[in-house]
N, C-alpha and C positions, 0 to 999 in steps of 0.2 A: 591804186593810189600809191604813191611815195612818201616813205616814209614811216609808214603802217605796219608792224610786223603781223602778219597771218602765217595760218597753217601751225601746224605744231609746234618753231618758236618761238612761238606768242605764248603756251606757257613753260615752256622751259626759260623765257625772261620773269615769268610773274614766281616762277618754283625758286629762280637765282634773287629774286627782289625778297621774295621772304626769307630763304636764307639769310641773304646778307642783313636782314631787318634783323630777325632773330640773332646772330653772331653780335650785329654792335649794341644792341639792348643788353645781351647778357656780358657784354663786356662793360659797359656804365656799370651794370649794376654789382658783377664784381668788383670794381673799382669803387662806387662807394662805399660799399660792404665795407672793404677795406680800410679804408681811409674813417669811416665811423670807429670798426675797432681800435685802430691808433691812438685814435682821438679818446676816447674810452678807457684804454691801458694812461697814459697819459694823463687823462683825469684822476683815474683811481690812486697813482702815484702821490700826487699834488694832495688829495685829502689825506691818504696817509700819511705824508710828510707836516700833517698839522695839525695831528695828533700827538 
């Protein structure tokens, strides 16, 4: 069949699919991380300034 990958790879695509799944999940989730802390230092600012 065409089109199909067999033989071994088939999973050396599914080992490089999870990698890459794994690599951009844990970059979202660095980047909220982040972007929460910001937001966070930012706020704590803001109610000290209203005291």
């Amino acid at each position: 069949m065409t089109g199909v990958i067999s033989g071994g790879g088939q999973w050396a695509y599914v080992a490089a699919a999870y990698g890459l799944t794994v690599l951009l999940t844990g970059s979202v989730l660095w980047h909220s991380w982040r972007a929460m802390a910001k937001a966070e230092r930012r706020s704590d600012a803001l109610r000290k300034g209203r005291k």
